[in-house]
CHARMM-style PDB file with segment names, atoms N, HN, CA, C and O in Angstrom:
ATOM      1  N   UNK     1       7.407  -4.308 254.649  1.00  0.00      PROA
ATOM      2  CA  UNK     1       8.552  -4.815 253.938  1.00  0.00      PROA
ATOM      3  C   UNK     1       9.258  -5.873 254.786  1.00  0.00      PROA
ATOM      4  O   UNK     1       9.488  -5.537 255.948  1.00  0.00      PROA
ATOM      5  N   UNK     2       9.657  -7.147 254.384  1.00  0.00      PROA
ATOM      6  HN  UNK     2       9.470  -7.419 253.440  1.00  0.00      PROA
ATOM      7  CA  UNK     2      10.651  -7.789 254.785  1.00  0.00      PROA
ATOM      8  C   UNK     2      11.792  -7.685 255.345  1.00  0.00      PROA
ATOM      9  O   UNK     2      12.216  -6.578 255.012  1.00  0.00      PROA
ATOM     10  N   UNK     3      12.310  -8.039 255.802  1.00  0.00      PROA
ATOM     11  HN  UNK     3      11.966  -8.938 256.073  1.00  0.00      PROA
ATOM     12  CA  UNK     3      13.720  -7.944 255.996  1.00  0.00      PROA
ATOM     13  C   UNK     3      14.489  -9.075 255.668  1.00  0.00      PROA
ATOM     14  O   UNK     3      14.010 -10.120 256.110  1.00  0.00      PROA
ATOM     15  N   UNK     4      15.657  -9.203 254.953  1.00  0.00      PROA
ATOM     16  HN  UNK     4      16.046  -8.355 254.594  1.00  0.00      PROA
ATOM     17  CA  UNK     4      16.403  -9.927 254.445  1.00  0.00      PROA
ATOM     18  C   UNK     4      17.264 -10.851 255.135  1.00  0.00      PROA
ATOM     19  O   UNK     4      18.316 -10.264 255.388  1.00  0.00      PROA
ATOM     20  N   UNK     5      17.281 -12.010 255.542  1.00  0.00      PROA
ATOM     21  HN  UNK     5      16.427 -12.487 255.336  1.00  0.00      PROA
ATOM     22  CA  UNK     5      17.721 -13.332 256.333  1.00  0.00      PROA
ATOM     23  C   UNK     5      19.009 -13.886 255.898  1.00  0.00      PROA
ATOM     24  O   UNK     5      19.079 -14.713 254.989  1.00  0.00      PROA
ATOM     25  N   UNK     6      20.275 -13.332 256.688  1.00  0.00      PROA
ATOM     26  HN  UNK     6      20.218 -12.659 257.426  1.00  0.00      PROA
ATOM     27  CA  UNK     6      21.352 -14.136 256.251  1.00  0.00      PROA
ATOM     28  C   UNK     6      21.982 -15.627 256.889  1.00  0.00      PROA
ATOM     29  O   UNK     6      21.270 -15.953 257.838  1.00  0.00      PROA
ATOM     30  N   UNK     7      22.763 -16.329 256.727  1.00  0.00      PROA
ATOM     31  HN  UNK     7      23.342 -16.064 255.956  1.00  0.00      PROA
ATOM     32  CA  UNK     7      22.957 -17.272 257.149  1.00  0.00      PROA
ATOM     33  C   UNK     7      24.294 -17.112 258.314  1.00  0.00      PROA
ATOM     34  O   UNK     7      25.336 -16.532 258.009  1.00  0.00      PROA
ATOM     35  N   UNK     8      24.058 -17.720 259.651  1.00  0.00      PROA
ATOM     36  HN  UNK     8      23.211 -18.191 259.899  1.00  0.00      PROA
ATOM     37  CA  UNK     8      25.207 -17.030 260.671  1.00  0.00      PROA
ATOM     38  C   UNK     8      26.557 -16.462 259.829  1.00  0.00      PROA
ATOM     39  O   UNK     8      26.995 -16.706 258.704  1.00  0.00      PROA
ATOM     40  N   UNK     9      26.865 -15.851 260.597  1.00  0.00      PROA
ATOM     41  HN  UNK     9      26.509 -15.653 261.510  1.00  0.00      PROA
ATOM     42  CA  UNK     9      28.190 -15.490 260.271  1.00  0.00      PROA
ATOM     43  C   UNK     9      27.969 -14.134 258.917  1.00  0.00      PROA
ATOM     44  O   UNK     9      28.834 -13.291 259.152  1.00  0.00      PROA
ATOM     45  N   UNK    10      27.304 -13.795 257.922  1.00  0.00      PROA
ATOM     46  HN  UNK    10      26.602 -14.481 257.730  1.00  0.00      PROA
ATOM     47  CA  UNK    10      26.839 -13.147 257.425  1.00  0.00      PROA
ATOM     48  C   UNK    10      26.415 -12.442 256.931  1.00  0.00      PROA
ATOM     49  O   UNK    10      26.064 -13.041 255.915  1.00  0.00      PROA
ATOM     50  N   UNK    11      26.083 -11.371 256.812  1.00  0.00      PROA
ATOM     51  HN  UNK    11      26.367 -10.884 257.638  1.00  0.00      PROA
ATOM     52  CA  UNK    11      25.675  -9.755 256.399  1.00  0.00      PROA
ATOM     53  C   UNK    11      26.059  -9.184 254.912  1.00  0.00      PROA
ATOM     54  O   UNK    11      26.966  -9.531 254.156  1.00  0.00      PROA
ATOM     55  N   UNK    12      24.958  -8.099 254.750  1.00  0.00      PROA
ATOM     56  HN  UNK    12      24.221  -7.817 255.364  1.00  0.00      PROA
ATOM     57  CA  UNK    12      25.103  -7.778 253.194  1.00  0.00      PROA
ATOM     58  C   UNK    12      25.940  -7.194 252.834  1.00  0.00      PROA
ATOM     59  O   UNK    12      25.689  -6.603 251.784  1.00  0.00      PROA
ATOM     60  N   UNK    13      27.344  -6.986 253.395  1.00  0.00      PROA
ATOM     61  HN  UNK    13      27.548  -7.466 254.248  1.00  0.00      PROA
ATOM     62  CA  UNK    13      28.140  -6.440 253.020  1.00  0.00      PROA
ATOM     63  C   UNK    13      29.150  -7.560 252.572  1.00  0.00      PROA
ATOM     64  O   UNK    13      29.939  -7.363 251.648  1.00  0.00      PROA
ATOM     65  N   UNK    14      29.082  -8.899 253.360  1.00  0.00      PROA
ATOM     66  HN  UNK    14      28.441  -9.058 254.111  1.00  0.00      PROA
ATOM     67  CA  UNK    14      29.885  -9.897 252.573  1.00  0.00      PROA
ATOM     68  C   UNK    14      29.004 -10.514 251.647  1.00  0.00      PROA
ATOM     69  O   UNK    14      29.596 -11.386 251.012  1.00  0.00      PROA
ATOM     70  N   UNK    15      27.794 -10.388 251.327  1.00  0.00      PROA
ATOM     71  HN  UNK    15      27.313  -9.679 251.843  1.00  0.00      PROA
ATOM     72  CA  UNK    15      27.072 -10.887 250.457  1.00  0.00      PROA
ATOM     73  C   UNK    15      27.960 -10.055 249.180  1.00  0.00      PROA
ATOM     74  O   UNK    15      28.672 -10.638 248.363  1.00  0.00      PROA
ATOM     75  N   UNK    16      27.753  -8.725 249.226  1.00  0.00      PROA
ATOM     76  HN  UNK    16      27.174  -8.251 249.890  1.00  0.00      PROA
ATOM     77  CA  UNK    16      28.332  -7.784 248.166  1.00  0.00      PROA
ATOM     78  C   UNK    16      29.334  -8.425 247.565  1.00  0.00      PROA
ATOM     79  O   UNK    16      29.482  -8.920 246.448  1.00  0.00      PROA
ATOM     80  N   UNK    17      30.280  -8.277 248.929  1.00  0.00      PROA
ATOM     81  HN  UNK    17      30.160  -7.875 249.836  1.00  0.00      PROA
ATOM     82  CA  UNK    17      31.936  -8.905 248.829  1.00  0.00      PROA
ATOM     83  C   UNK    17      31.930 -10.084 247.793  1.00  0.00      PROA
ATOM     84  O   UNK    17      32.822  -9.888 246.968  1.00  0.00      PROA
ATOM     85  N   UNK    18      31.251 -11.214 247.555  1.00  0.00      PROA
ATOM     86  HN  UNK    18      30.526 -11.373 248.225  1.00  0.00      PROA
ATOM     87  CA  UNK    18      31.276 -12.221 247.508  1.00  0.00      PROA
ATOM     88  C   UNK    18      30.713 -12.152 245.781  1.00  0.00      PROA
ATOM     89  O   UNK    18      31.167 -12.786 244.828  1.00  0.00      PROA
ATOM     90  N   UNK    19      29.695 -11.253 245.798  1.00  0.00      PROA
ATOM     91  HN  UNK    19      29.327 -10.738 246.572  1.00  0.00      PROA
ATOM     92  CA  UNK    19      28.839 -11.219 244.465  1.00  0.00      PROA
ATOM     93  C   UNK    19      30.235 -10.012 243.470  1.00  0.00      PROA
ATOM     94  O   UNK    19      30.326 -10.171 242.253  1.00  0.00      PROA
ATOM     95  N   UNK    20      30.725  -9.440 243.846  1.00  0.00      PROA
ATOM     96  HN  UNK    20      30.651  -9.311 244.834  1.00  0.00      PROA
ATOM     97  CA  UNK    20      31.812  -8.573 243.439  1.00  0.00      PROA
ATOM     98  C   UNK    20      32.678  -9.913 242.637  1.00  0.00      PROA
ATOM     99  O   UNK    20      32.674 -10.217 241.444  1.00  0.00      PROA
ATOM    100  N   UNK    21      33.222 -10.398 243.517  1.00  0.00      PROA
ATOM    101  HN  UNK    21      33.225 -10.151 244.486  1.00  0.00      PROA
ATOM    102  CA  UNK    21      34.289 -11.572 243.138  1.00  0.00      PROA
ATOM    103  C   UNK    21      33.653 -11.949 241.984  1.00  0.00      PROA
ATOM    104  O   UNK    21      33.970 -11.266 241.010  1.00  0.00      PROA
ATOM    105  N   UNK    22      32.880 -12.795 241.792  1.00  0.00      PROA
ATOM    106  HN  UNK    22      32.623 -13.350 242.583  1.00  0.00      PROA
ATOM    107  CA  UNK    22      32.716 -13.738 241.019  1.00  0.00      PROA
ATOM    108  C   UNK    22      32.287 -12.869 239.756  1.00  0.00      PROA
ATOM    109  O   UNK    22      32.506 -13.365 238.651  1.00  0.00      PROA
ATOM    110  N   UNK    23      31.672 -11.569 239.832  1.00  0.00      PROA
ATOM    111  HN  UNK    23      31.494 -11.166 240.729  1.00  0.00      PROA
ATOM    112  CA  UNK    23      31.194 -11.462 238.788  1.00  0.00      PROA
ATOM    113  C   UNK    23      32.305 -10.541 238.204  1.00  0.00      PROA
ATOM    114  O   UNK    23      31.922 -10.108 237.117  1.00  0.00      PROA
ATOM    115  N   UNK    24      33.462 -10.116 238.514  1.00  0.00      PROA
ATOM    116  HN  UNK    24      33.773 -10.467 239.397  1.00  0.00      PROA
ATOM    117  CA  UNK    24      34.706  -9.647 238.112  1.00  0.00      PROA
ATOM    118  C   UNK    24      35.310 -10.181 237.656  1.00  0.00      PROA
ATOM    119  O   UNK    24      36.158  -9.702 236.903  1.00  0.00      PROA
ATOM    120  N   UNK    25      35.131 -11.874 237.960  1.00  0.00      PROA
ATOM    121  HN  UNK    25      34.442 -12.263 238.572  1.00  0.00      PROA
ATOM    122  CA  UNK    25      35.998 -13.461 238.014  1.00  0.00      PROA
ATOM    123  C   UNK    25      36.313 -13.402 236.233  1.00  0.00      PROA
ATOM    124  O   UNK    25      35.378 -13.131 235.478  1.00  0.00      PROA
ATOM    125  N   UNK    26      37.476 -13.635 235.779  1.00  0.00      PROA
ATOM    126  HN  UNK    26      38.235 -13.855 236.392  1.00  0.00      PROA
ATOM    127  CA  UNK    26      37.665 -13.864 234.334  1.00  0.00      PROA
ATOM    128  C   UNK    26      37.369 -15.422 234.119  1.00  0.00      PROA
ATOM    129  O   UNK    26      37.376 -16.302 234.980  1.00  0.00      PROA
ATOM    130  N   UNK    27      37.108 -15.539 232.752  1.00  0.00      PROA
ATOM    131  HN  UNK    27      37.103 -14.825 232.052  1.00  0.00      PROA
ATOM    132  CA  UNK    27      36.971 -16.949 232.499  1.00  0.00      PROA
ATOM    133  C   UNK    27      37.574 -18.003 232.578  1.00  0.00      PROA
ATOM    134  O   UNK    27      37.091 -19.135 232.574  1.00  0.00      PROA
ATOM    135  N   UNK    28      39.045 -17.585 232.681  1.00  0.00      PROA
ATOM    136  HN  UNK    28      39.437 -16.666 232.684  1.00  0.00      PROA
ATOM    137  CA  UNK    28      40.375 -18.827 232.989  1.00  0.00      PROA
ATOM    138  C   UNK    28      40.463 -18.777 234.488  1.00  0.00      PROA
ATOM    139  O   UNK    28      41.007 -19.686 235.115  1.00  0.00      PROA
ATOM    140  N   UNK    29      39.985 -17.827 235.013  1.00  0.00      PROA
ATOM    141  HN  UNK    29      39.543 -17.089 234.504  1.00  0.00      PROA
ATOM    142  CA  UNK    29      40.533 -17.866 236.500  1.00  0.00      PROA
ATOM    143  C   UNK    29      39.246 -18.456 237.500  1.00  0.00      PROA
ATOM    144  O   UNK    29      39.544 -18.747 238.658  1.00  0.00      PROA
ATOM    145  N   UNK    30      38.262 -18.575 237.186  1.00  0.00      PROA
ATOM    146  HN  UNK    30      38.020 -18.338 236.245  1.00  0.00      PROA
ATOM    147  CA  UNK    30      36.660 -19.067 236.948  1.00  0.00      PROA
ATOM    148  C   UNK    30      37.089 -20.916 236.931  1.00  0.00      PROA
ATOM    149  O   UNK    30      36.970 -21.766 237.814  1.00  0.00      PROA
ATOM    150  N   UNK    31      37.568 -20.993 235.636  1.00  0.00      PROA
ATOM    151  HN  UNK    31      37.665 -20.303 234.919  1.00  0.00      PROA
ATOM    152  CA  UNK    31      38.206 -22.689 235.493  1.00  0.00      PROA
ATOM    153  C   UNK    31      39.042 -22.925 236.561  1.00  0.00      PROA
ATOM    154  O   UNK    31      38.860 -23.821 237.386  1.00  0.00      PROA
ATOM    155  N   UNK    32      40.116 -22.002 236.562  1.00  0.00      PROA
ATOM    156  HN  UNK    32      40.264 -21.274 235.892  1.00  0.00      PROA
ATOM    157  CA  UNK    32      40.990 -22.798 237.661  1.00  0.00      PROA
ATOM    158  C   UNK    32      40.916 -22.872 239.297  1.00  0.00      PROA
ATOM    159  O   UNK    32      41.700 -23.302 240.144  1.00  0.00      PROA
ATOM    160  N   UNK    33      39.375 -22.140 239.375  1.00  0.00      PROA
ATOM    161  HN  UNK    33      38.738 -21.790 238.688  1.00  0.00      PROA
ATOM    162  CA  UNK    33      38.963 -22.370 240.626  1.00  0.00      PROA
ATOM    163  C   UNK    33      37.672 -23.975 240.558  1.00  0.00      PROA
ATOM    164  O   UNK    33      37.271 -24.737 241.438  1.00  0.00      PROA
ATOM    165  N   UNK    34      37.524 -23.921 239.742  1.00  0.00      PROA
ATOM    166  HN  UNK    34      37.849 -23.302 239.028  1.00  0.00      PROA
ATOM    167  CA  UNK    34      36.566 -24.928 239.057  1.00  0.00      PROA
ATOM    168  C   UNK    34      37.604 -26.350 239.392  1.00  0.00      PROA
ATOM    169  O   UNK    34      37.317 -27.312 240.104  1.00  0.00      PROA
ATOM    170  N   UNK    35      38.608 -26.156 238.784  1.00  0.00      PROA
ATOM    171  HN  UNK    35      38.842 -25.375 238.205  1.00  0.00      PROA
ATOM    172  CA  UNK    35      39.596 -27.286 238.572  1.00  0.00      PROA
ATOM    173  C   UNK    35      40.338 -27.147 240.048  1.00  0.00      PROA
ATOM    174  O   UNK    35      40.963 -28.054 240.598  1.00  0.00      PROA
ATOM    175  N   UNK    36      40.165 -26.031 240.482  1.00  0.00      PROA
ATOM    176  HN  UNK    36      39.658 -25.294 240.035  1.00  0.00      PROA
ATOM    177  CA  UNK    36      40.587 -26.863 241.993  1.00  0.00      PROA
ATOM    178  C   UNK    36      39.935 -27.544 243.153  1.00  0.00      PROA
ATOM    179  O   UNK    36      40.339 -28.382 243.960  1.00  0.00      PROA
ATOM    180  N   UNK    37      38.768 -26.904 242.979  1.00  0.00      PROA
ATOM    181  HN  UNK    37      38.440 -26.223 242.324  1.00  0.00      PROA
ATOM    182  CA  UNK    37      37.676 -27.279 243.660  1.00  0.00      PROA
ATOM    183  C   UNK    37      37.454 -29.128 243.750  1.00  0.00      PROA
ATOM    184  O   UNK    37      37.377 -29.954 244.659  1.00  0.00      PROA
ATOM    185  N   UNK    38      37.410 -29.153 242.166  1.00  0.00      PROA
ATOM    186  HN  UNK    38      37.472 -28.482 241.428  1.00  0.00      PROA
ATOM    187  CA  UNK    38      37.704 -31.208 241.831  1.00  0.00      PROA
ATOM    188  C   UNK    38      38.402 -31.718 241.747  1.00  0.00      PROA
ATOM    189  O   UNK    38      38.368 -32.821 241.202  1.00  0.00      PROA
ATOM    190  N   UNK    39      39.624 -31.084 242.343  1.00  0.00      PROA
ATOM    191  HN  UNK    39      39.652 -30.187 242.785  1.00  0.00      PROA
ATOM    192  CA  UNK    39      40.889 -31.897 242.681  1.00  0.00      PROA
ATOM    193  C   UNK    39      41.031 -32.072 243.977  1.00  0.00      PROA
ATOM    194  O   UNK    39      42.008 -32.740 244.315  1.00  0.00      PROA
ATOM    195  N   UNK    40      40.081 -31.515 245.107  1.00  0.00      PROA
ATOM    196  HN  UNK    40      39.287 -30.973 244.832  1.00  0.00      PROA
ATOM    197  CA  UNK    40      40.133 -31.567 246.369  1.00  0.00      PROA
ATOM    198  C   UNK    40      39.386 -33.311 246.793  1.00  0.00      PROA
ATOM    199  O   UNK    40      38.941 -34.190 246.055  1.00  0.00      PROA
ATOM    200  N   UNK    41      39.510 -33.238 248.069  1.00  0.00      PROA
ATOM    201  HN  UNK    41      39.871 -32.524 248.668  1.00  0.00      PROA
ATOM    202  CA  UNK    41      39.250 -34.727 248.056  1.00  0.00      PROA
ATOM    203  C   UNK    41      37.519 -34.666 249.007  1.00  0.00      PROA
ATOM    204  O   UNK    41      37.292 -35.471 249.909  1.00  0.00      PROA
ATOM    205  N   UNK    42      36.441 -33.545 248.566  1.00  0.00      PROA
ATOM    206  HN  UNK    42      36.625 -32.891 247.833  1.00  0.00      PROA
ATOM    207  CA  UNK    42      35.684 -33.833 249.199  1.00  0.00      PROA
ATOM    208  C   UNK    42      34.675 -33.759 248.180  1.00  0.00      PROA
ATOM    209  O   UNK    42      34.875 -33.269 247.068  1.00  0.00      PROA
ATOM    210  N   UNK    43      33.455 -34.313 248.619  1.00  0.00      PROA
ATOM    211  HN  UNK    43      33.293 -34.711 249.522  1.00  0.00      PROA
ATOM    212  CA  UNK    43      32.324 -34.252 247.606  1.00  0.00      PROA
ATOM    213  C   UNK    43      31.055 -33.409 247.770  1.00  0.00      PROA
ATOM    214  O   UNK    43      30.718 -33.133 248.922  1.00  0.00      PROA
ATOM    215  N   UNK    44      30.615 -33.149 247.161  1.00  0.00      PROA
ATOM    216  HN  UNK    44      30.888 -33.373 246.226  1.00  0.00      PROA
ATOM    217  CA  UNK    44      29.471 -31.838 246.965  1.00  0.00      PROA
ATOM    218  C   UNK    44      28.258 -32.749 246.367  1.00  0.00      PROA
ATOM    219  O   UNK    44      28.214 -32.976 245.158  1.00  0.00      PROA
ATOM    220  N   UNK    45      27.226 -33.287 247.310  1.00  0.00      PROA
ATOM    221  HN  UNK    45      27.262 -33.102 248.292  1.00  0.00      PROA
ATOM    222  CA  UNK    45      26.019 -33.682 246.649  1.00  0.00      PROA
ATOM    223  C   UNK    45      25.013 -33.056 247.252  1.00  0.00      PROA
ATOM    224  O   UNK    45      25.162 -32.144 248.066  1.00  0.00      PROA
ATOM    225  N   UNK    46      23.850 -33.558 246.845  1.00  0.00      PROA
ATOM    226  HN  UNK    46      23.729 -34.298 246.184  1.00  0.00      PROA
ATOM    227  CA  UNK    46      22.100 -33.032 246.983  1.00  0.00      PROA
ATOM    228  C   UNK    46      21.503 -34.303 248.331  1.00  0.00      PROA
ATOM    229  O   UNK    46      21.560 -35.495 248.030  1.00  0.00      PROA
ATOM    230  N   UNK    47      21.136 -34.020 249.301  1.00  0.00      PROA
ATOM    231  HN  UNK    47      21.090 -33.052 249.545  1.00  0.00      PROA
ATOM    232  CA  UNK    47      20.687 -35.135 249.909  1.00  0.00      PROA
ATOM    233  C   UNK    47      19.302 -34.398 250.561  1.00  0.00      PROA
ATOM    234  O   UNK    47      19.034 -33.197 250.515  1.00  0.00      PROA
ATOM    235  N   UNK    48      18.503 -35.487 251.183  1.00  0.00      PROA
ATOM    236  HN  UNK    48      18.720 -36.462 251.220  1.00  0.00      PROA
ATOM    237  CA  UNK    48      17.020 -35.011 251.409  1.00  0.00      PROA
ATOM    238  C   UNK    48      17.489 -34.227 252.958  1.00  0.00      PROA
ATOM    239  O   UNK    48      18.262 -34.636 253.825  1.00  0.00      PROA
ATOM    240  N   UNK    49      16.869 -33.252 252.904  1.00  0.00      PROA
ATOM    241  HN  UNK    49      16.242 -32.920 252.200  1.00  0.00      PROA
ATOM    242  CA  UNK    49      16.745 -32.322 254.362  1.00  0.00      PROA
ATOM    243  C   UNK    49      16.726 -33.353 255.303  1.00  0.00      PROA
ATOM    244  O   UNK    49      17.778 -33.521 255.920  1.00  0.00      PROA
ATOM    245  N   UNK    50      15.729 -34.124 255.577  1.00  0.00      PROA
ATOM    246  HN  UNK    50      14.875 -33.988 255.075  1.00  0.00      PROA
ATOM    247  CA  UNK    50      15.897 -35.408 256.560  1.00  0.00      PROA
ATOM    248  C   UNK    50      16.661 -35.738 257.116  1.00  0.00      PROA
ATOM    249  O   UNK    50      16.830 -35.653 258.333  1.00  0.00      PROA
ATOM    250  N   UNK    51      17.578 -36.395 255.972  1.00  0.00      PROA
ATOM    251  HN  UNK    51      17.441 -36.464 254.984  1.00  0.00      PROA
ATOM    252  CA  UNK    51      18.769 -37.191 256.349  1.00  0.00      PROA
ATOM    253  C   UNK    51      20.574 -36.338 256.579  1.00  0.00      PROA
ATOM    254  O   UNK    51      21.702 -36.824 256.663  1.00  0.00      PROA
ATOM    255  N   UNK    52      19.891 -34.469 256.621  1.00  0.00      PROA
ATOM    256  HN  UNK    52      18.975 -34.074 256.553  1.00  0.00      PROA
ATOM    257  CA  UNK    52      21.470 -34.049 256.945  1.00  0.00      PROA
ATOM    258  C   UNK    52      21.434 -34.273 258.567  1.00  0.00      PROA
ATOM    259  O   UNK    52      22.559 -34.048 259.015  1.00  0.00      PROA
ATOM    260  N   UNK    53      20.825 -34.515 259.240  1.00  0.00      PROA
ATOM    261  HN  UNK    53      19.912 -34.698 258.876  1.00  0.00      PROA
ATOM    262  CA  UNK    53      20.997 -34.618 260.697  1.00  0.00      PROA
ATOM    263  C   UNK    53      21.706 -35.882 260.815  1.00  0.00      PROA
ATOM    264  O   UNK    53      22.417 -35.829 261.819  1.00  0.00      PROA
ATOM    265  N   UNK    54      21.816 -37.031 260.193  1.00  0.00      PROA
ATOM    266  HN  UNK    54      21.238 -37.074 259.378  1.00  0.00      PROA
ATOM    267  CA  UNK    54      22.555 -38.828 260.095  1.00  0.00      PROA
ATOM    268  C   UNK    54      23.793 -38.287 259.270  1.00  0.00      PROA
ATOM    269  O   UNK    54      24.809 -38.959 259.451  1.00  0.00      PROA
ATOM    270  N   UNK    55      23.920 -37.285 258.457  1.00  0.00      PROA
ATOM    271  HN  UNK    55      23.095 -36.740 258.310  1.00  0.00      PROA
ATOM    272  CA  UNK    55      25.041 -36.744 257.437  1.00  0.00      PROA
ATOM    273  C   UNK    55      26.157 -36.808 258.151  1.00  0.00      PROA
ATOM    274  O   UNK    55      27.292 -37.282 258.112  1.00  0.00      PROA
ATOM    275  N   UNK    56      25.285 -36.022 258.975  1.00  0.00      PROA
ATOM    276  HN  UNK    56      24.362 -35.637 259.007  1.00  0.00      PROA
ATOM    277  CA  UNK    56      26.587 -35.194 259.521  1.00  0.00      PROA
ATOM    278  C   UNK    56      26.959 -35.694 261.175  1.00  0.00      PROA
ATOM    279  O   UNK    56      27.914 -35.283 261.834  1.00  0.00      PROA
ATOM    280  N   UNK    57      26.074 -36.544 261.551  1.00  0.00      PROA
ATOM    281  HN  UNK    57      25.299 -36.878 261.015  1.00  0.00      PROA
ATOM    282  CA  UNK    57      26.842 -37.628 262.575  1.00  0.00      PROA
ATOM    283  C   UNK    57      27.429 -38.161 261.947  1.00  0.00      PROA
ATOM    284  O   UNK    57      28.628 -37.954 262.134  1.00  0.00      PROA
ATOM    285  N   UNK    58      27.094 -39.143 260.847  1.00  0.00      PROA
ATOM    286  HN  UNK    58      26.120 -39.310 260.695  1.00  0.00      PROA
ATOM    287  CA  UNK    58      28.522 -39.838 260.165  1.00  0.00      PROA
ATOM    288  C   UNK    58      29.765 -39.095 259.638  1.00  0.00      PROA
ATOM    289  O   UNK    58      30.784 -39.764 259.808  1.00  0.00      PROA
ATOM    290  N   UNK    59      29.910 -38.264 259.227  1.00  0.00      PROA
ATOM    291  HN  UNK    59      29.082 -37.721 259.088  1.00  0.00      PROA
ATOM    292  CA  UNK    59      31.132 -37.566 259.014  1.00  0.00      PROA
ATOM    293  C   UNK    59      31.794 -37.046 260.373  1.00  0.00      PROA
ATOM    294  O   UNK    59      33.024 -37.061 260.365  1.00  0.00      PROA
ATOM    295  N   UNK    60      31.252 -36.646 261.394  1.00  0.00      PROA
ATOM    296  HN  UNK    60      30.252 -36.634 261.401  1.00  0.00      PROA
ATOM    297  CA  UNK    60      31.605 -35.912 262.599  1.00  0.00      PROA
ATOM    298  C   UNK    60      32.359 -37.701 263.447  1.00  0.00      PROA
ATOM    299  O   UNK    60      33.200 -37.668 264.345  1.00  0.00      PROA
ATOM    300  N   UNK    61      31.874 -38.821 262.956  1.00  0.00      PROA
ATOM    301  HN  UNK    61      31.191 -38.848 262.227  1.00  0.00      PROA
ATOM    302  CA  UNK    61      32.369 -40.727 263.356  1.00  0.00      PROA
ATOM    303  C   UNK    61      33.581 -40.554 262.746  1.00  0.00      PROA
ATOM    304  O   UNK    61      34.655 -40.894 263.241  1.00  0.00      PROA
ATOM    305  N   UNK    62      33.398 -39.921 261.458  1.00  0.00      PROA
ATOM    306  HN  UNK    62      32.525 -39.645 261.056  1.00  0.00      PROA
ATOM    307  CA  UNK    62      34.429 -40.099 260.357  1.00  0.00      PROA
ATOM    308  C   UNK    62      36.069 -39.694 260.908  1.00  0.00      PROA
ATOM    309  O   UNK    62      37.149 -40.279 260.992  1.00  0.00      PROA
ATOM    310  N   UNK    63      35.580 -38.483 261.181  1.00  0.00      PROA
ATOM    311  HN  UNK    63      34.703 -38.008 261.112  1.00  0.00      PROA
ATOM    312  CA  UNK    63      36.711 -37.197 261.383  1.00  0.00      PROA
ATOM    313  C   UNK    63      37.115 -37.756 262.956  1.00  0.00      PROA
ATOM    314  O   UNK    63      38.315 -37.860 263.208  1.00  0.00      PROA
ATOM    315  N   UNK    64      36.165 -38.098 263.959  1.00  0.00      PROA
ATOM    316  HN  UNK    64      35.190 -38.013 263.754  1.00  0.00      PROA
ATOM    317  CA  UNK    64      36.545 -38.381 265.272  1.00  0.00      PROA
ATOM    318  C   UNK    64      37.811 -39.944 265.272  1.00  0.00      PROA
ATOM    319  OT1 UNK    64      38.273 -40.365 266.333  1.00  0.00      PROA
TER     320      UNK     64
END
């Protein structure tokens, strides 16, 4: 059998934690995390594995 791989910081007990929330989450309160999320001033895209190592020197230029 496998064993199950979390990401640092981690473990299946905040996995739980986390899967609890959302699936308790009501539908207006679901939106207004939705609607806050895109009122924040950062962006959430898809980029090639490759290029997160240049990502994230440029943002780390950004912030410095």
């Amino acid at each position: 059998m496998s064993q199950t791989k979390f990401p640092l910081g981690w473990d299946e007990e905040k996995v739980l934690r986390v899967l609890a929330h959302y699936e308790e989450q009501s539908e207006e309160d679901a939106l207004l995390e939705d609607e806050a999320g895109v009122e924040s001033s950062d962006t959430v895209m898809d980029i090639p594995h490759d290029l997160v190592p240049k990502v994230r020197e440029l943002i780390a230029k950004h912030q410095s």
